[in-house]
MARDREN-509710 format. One line per 3 residues: for each residue x negated, y negated, z negated of C-alpha. Coordinates in pm, whole numbers. Layout:
<rs>
X Y Z; ...
</rs>
This chain:
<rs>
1896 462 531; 1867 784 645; 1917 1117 384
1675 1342 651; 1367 1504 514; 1059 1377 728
895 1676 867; 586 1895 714; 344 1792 1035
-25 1907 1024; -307 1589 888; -315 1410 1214
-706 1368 1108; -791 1703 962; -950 1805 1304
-1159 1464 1333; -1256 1533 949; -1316 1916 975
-1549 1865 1313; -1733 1515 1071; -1646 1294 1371
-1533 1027 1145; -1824 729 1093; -1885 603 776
-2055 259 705; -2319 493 562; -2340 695 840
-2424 323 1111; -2748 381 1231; -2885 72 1537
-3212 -4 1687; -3409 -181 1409; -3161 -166 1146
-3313 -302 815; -3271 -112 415; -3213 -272 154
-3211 -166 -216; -3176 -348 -605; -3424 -347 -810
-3206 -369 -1145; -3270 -517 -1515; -3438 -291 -1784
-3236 -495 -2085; -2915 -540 -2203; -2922 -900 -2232
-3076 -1159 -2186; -3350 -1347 -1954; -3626 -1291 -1679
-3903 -1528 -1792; -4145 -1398 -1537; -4102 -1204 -1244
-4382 -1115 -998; -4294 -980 -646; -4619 -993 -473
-4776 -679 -449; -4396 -553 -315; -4383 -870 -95
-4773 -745 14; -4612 -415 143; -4651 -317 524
-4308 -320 631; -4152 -518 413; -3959 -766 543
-3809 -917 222; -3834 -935 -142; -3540 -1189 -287
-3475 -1305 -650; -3294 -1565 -807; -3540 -1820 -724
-3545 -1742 -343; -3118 -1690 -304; -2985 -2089 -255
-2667 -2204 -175; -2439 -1911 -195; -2100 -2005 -385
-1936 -1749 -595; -1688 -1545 -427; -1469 -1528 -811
-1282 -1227 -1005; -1009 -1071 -759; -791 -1093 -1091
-846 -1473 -1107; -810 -1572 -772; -1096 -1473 -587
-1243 -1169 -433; -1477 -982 -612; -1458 -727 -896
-1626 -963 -1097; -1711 -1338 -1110; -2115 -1290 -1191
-2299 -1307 -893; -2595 -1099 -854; -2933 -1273 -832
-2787 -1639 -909; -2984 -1690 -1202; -3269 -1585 -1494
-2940 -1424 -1700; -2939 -1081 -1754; -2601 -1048 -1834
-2574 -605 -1827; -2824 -331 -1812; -2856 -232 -1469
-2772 -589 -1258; -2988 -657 -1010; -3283 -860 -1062
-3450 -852 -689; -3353 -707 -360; -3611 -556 -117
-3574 -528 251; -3798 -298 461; -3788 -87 743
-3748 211 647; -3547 301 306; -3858 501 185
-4058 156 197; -3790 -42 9; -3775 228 -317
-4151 226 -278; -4123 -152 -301; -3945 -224 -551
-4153 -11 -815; -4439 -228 -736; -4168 -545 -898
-4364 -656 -1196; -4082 -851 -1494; -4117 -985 -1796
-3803 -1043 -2007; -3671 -1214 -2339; -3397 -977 -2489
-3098 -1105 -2680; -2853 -913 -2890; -2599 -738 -2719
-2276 -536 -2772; -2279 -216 -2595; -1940 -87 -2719
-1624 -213 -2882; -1743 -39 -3177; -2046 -274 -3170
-2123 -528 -3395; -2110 -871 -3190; -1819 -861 -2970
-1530 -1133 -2903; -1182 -1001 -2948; -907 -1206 -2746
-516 -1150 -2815; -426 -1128 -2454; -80 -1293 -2523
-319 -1593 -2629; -541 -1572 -2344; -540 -1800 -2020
-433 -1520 -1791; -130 -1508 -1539; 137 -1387 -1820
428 -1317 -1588; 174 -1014 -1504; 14 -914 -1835
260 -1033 -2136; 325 -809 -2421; 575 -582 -2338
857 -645 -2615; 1225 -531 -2641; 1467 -534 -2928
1313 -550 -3334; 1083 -242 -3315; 947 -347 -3703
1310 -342 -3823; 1402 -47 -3638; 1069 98 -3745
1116 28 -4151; 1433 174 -4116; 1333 515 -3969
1360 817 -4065; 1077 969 -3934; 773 828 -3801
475 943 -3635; 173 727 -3678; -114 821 -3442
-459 641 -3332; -552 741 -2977; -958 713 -2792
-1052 700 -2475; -1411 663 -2351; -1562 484 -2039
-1493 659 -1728; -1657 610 -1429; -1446 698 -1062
-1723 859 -828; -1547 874 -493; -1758 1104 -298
-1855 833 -53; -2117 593 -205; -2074 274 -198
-2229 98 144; -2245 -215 298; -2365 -257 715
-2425 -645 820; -2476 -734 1163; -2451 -1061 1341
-2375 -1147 1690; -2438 -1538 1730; -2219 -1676 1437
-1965 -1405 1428; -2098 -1139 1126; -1949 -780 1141
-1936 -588 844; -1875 -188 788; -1809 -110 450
-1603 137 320; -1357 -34 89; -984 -61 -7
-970 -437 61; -1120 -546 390; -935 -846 340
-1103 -939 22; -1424 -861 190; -1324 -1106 479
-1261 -1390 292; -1479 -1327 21; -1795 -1322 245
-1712 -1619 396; -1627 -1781 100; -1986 -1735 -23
-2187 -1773 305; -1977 -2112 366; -1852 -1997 714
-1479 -1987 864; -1340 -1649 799; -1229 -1626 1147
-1607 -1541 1229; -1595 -1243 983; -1501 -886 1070
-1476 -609 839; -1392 -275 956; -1368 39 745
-1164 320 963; -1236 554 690; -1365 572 309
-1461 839 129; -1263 821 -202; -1185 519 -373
-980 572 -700; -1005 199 -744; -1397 121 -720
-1338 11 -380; -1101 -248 -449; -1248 -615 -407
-1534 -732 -275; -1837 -545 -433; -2169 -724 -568
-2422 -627 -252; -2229 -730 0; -2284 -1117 29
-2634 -1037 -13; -2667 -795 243; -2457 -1026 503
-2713 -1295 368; -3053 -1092 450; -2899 -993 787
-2859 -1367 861; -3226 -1423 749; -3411 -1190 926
-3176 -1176 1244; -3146 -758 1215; -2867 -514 1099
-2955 -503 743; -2788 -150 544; -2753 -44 179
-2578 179 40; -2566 168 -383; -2710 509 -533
-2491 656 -760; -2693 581 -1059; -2662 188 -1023
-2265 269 -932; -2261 299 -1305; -2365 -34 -1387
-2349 -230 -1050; -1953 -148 -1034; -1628 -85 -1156
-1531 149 -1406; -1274 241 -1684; -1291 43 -1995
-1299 226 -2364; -1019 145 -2553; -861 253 -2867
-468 280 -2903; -199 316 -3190; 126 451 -3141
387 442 -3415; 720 626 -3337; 998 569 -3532
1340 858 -3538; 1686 855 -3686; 1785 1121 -3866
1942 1283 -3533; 1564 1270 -3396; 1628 964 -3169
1384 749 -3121; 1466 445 -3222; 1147 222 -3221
802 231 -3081; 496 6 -3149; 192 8 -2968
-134 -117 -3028; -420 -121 -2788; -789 -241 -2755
-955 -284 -2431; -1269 -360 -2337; -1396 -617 -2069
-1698 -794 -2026; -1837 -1124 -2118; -1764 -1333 -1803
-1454 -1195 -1751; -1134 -1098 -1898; -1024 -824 -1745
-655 -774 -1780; -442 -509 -1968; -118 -340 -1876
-91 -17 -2089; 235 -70 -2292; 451 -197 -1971
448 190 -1835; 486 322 -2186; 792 170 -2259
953 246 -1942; 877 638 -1977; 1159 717 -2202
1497 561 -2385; 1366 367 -2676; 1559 98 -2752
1319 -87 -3008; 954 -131 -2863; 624 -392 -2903
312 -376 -2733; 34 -537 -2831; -303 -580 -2631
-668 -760 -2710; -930 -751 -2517; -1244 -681 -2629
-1559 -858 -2447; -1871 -643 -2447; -2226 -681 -2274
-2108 -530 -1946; -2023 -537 -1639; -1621 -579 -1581
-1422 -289 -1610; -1154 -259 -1343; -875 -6 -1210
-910 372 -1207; -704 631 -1106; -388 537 -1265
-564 292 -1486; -366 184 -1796; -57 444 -1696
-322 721 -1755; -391 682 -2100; -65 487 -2181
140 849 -2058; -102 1042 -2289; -114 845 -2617
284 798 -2625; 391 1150 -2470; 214 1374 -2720
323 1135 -2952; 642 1226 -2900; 579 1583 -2851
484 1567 -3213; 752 1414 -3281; 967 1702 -3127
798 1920 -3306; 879 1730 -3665; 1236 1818 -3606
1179 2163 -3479; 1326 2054 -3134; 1227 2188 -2776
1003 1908 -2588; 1151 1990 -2274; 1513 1984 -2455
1346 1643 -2654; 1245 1475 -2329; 1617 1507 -2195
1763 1374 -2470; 1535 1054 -2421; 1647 979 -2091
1817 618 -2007; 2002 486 -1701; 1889 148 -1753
1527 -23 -1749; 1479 -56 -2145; 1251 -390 -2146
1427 -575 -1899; 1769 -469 -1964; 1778 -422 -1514
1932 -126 -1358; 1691 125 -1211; 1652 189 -885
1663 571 -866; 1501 811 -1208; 1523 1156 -1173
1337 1204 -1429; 1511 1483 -1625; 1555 1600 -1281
1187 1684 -1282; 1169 1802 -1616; 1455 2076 -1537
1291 2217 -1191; 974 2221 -1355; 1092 2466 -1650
1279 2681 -1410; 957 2658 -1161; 743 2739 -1459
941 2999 -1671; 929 2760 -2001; 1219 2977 -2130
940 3264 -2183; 742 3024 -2404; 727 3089 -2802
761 2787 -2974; 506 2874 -3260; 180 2701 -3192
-78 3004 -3210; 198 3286 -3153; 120 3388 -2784
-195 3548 -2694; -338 3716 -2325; -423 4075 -2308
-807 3990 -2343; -733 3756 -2626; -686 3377 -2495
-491 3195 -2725; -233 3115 -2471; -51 2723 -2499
243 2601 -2295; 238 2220 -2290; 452 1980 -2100
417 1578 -2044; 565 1316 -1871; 461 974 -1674
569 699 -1450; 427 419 -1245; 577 107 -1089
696 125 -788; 572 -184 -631; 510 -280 -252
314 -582 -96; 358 -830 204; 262 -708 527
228 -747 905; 207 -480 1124; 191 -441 1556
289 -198 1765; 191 -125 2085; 323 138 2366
144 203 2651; 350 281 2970; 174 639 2930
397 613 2597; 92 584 2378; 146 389 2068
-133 217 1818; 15 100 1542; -200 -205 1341
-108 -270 968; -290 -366 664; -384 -80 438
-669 164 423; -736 510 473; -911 700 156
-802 1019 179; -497 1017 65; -323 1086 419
-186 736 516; -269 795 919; -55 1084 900
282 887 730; 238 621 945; 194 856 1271
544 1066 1131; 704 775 1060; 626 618 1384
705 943 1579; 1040 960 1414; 1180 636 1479
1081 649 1876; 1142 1022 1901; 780 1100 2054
554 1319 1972; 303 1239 1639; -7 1311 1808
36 996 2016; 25 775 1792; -302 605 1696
-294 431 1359; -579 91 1323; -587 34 1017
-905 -98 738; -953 -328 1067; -935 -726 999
-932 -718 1384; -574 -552 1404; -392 -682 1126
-424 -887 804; -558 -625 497; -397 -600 226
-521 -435 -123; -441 -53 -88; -387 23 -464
-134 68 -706; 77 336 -547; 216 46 -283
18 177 7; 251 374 165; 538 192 -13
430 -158 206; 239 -33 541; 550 268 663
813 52 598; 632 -192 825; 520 -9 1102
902 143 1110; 1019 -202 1156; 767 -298 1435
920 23 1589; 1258 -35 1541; 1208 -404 1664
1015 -237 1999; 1394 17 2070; 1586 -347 2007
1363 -522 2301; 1324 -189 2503; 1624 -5 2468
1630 386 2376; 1331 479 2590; 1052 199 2561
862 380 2803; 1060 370 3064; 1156 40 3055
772 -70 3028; 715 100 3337; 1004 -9 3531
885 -373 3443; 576 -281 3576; 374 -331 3256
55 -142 3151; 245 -214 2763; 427 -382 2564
337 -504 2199; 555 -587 1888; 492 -774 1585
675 -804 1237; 624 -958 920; 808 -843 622
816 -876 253; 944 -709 -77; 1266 -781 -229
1290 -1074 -313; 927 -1154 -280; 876 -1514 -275
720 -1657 50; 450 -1833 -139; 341 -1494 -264
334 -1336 87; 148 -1612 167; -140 -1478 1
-210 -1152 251; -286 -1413 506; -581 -1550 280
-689 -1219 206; -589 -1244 -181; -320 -908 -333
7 -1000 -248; 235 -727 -437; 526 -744 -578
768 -559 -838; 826 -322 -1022; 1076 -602 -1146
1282 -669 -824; 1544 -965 -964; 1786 -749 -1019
1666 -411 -1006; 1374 -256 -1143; 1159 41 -980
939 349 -1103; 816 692 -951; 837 942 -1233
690 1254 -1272; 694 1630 -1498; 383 1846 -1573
378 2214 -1678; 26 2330 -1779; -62 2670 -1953
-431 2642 -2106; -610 2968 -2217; -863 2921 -2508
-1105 3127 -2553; -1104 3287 -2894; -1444 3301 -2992
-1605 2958 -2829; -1299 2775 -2794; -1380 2717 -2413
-1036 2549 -2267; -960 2667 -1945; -621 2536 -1775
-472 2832 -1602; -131 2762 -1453; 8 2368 -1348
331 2326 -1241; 440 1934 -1109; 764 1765 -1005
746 1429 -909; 1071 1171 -806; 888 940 -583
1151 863 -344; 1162 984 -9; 822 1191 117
693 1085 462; 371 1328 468; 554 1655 257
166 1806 352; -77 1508 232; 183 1445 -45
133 1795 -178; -260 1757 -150; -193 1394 -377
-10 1567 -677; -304 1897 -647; -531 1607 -639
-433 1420 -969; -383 1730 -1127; -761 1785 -1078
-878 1410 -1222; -591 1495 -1528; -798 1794 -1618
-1151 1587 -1589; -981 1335 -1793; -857 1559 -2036
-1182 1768 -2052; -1463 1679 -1887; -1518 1338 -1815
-1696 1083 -2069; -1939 794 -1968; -2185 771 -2261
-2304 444 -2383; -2657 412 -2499; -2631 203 -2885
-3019 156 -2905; -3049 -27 -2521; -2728 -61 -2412
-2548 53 -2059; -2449 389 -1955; -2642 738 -1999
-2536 969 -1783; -2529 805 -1463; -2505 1138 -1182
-2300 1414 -1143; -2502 1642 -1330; -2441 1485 -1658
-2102 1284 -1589; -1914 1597 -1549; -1623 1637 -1345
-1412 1931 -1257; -1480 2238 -992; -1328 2511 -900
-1327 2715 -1190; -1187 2441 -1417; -859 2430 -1184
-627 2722 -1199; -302 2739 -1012; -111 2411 -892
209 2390 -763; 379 2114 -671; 772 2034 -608
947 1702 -515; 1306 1527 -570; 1269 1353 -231
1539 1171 -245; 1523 810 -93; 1528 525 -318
1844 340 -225; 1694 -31 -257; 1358 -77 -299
1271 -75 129; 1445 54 393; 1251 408 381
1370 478 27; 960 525 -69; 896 484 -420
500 520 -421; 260 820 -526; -65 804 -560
-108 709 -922; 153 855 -1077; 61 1190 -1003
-201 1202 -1265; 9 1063 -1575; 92 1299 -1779
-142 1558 -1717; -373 1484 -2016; -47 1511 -2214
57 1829 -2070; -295 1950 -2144; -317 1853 -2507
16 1955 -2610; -29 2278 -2453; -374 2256 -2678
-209 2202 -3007; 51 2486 -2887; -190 2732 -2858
-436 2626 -3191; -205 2449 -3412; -499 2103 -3333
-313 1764 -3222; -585 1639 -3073; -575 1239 -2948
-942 1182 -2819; -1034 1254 -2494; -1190 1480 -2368
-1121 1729 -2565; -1428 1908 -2624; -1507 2300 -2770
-1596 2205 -3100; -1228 1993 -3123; -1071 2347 -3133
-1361 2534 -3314; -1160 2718 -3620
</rs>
């Protein structure tokens, strides 16, 4: 493995981006392309009894108007985590059952998209309402122990290690804190939008997603045809943060209509029914009990957490894995239920459990620091371990404390008065210095990538993961570069293409982790065939190119679980290795000011270190970390999806009233990394980054709160009247 920092090249798509050359599958515009739109239920629960479509059906340029009475023979596609394809096993329009507020009832097509909205006002429903459970508050709801429930345990067991209600009776000190966290909702940027076009049998689909592969099989799946006559491409998509991740409800239906009326058919989801037609993060309440010798050790931890899901489907939960990796404790339970609610299924955002897991446990034990009057930065070393504390496994790499130390320095923690309330701004801010800690696993998936050179010593490179903003063309074009010694700019990266490579779910931080590794192999395997100059020796054989192809898997990845890429199900693997075990780590540094008279919280200063092994894009990597920072602060004190009691679903369902941050929320970031390789995880020593990056930050952010008020505050957001004197 080589010890050589990759170099800081320029975004081998900023240009592209900057000049808005790159197409969308909002943005696909053909001769007589068709819109389509929902029409969505009124109720919370319960059942259409009548439903008239007539006068939208009577419409001039309508070409469609589809219920459940209309939509035959179209099999479910299944729940990605039960192994199908979509983010949920309820299919839209399959019945009279209104399972959520907001799932769609009826589907118009028209001609224009002015003619659908106008159409489906005219939709005329009658329904009988049920009682529902819009929260896991409510009255109503069905708790599951998720130890006791039929899902795939070697994935979502309780995370247990050593007697943590022994160790706990015994302690010294304990700290005994509940922890809430409210819906969230992701909002990429880029809308959700499906294109459908057929050509004979063979159906093309543009959709921006982070699974193409789901979306190929899944499709076909439902419409009953081979998968080899489905394409989905999606080059580019505008922000994912985990909505993007399966197959989403519109797009069989739209594939469906496309089929029907032999036309392009396109919709793309307004934001508003994102809120109830998709994804989202799931309330949940959590306990953490922390348990300390008399030498402030920890000694035990138990953790408590409830989840909510949905009614048809259990969604799994993985909070108190990632907690009890974060630190030393020898003595830790977790313990998870789900709780089913009347609404759609929750699924992954933006560091889903990891987020909240880092926040609940690290202030926690910044509280717990405090209790014995010791430094949290000082605290935090002392809880380091060189040995995976669940599984007993060596780690990888941790450079944890590593991160903690170049952080203080970076930050000047030294100049930081303990007393909470002590250090005040020459206008008046309360000033508070806060610091917290978080991890992520470090897992990678199965892949197969191709690589091409052209005897004009072009290269296109063809792997499975997709591009979201994050930067991925640009690690796979320095990678690439690197290992044949040519220049980055000529290398073209296919990738969200089911035509170039099998697509694998790009999540979880293995994105990077799976598809460079790859694509270094394919090149590595094209200097074994070619010798030291490929080019050459293509033209010399008189060849216009010359094309490799690999097929590789994790460590110790079983072949049965590789399997699944090629069937277009997630196919990752680790953090647990066999006999090592792998996590990216990562320190944050946040001053807040407060504001002494309304208590406005402002966070003025961030300061990140992050051990994710080695960096392949230093420049996109940088924009990552600035970019978590950002969704830590909206976590920490902006963001909240409301739930309506009296008719259940979601409130505030646009930007205006969802509120995330801008510019003046977001003071100065900096951002540092270890980047040192991880010795055995792949052969490029990458760890993984993308979700780790924003554990810790809500941490950071509330104990810098309490530092500057005296308030430990566990709900989230933290709002001004939390802090109000």
């Amino acid at each position: 493995m080589a010890d050589t920092q990759f170099p800081n090249i320029v975004r081998v798509d900023a240009h592209a981006k900057v000049m808005g050359a790159p197409i969308y599958a909002a943005d696909m515009r053909s001769e007589g392309q068709l819109h389509a739109v929902f029409a969505v239920a009124t109720v919370a629960k319960g059942k259409i009894s009548e439903i008239d479509v007539s006068a939208a059906r009577a419409l001039a340029r309508v070409k469609m108007v589809v219920t459940h009475e209309d939509v035959q023979g179209l099999k479910p596609a299944g729940f990605l985590l039960g192994g199908g394809y979509a983010f949920q096993s309820l299919n839209p329009l399959a019945s009279e059952v209104i399972a959520h507020r907001g799932q769609p009832i009826a589907m118009v097509v028209a001609e224009t998209l002015e003619v659908a909205l106008h159409a489906r006002t005219l939709i005329r429903v009658v329904y009988e309402n049920e009682p529902f459970a819009a929260s896991i508050s409510s009255s109503g709801t069905n708790t599951i122990a998720q130890a006791e429930s039929p899902l795939p345990q070697q994935l979502f067991a309780d995370t247990v290690a050593g007697d943590a209600v022994t160790a706990l009776a015994s302690a010294v000190e304990v700290v005994d804190a509940s922890f809430y966290s409210p819906p969230q909702h992701q909002n990429p940027i880029e809308l959700v939008a499906t294109v459908a076009t057929w050509e004979d049998d063979k159906l093309i689909i543009h959709e921006g997603t982070q699974n193409a592969g789901a979306i190929k099989f899944g499709v076909a799946q439902s419409l009953g045809i081979p998968p080899e006559n489905v394409t989905v491409i999606s080059p580019h998509a505008g922000g994912g943060f985990g909505q993007k991740n399966s197959m989403q409800m519109q797009t069989t239906l739209v594939a469906w209509a496309a089929r029907q009326l032999g036309a392009s058919v396109k919709m793309v989801v307004p934001r508003a029914q994102l809120f109830t037609n998709a994804s989202f993060r799931p309330e949940s309440r959590h306990r953490v009990r922390l348990g300390a010798d008399k030498d402030g050790r920890i000694t035990s931890a138990l953790y408590d957490v409830d989840a909510q899901s949905s009614r048809h489907d259990l969604f799994p939960l993985d909070y108190t894995s990632a907690a009890a990796r974060l630190y030393g404790i020898p003595n830790f339970k977790g313990f998870q239920r789900i709780v089913q609610t009347d609404v759609q299924t929750p699924g992954y955002m933006r560091a889903p459990y990891e987020h909240f897991a880092s926040f609940a446990l690290d202030t926690a034990v910044d509280e717990m620091a405090a209790r014995f009057e010791r430094d949290p930065v000082e605290y935090r070393l002392s809880l380091d371990t060189d040995k995976d504390p669940i599984s007993g496994l060596p780690l990888s790499s941790r450079f944890l404390n590593e991160c903690l130390t170049r952080g203080a320095q970076r930050f000047g923690w030294s100049s930081r008065n303990p007393k909470p309330g002590s250090m005040k701004a020459e206008n008046g801010d309360l000033i508070g210095m806060g610091v917290g800690c978080g991890c992520y696993k470090a897992a990678t998936a199965a892949a197969v990538a191709t690589l091409k050179m052209s005897r004009d010593g072009d290269v296109t490179v063809s792997v499975g993961v997709h591009e979201m903003g994050q930067g991925i063309r640009t690690a796979l074009a320095n990678a690439v570069a690197r290992k044949l010694g040519i220049d980055p700019a000529k290398v073209d990266a296919v990738i969200g293409d089911t035509r170039g490579a099998p697509q694998h779910l790009t999540a979880g931080s293995w994105g990077t982790a799976t598809a460079v590794p790859a694509a270094e192999q394919a090149a590595e395997k094209l200097l074994v065939e070619l010798g030291p100059n490929p080019q050459s020796a293509i033209a010399k054989q008189g060849l216009d190119s010359y094309e490799v192809r690999i097929e590789r898997r994790a460590p110790g990845q079983p072949a049965q679980l590789a399997e699944a890429l090629h069937s277009g199900r997630p196919a990752p693997w680790g953090p647990i290795y066999g006999e090592f075990i792998s996590y990216s780590y990562i320190a944050h540094f946040v001053e807040v000011r407060v504001e002494p008279t309304t208590r406005r919280i402002r966070v003025a200063r961030v300061v990140s270190v992050a051990d994710c092994g080695r960096v392949i894009s230093p420049r996109t990597a940088e924009s990552q970390v600035k970019g978590g920072v950002v969704w830590g602060i909206g976590a920490a004190l902006r963001e909240e999806t409301e739930v309506d009691p009296r008719y259940g679903g979601f409130l505030n369902t646009d930007i205006a009233e969802y509120i995330v941050p801008v510019n003046a929320d977001i003071g100065r970031t900096e951002v540092e990394f270890i980047d040192r390789p991880d010795p055995l995880i792949n052969s490029t020593g990458i760890k993984g980054l993308g979700e780790v990056v924003m554990t810790g930050v809500a941490a950071a952010i509330a104990n810098a709160v309490w530092h500057a008020t005296g308030r430990r505050l566990r709900t989230l957001p933290i709002r001004v009247e939390d802090v109000l004197a």
